[in-house]
C-alpha positions as CSV (number, residue, x, y, z in Angstrom):
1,X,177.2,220.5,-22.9
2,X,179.9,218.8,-20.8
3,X,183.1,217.3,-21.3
4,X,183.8,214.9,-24.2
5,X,184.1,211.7,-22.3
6,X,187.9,210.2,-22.2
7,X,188.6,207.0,-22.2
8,X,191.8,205.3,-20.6
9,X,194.1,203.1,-22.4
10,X,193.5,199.8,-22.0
11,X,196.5,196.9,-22.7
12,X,195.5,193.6,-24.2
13,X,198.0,190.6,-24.8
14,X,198.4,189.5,-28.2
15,X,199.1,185.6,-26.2
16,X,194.8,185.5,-25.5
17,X,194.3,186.0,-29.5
18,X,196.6,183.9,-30.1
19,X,195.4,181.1,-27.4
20,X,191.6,181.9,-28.5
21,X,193.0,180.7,-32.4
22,X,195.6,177.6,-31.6
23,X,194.7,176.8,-35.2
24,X,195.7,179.2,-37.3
25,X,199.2,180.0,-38.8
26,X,200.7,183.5,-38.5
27,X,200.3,183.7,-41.6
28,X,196.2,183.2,-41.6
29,X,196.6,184.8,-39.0
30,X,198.1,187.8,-40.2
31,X,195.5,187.3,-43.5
32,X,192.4,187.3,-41.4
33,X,193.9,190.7,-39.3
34,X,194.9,192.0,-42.4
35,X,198.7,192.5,-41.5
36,X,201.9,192.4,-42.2
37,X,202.9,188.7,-41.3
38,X,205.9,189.2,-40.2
39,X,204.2,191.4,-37.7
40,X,202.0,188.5,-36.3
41,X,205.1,186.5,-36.6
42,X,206.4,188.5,-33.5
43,X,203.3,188.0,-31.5
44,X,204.5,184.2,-31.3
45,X,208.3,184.6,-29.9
46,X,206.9,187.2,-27.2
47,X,203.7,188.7,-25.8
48,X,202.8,192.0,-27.6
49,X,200.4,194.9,-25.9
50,X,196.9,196.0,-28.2
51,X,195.2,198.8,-27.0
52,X,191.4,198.6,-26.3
53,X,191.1,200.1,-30.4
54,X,193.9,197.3,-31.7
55,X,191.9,194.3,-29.9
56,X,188.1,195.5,-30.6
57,X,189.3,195.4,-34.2
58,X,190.9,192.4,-33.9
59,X,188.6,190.4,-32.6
60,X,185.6,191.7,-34.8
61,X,187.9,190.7,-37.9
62,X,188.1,187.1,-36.6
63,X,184.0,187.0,-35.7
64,X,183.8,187.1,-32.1
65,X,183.3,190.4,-29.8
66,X,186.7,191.3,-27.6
67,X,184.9,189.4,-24.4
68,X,185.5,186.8,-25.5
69,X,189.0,186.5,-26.0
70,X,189.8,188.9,-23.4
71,X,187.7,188.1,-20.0
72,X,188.3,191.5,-18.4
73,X,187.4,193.3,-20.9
74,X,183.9,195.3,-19.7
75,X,186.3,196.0,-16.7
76,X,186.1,199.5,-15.8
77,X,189.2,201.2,-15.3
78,X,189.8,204.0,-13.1
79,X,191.6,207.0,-14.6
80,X,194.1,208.1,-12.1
81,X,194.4,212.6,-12.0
């Protein structure tokens, strides 16, 4: 057998979810994500960083697949040695 396959980390804003929901509240928000509010709350004064894990979730939670709130996300990412 070979090597488990790594993955790299991946950064996605918080300010595309955001965008992608104009809508909601941080407090649905934060409902829908199940999290703390006051963590959502945040996302609104200043961009905050998901990793590929964080936003896949995210996204799911709020019915849509991570492409489409985040266009680059079937980017492949080179992983630097």
């Amino acid at each position: 057998m070979g090597k488990p396959r790594k993955f790299p980390k991946s950064r996605y804003s918080t300010d595309m979810l955001i965008a992608r929901f104009p809508h909601l509240t941080p407090t649905v928000l934060a409902d829908r994500l199940g999290l703390d509010k006051s963590a959502v709350q945040q996302w609104f004064g200043e961009a905050h960083w998901l990793d590929q894990w964080q936003a896949d979730r995210y996204a799911t939670r709020l019915g849509l697949h991570p492409a489409q709130v985040w266009a680059d996300w079937f980017e492949i990412h080179k992983v630097s040695a």
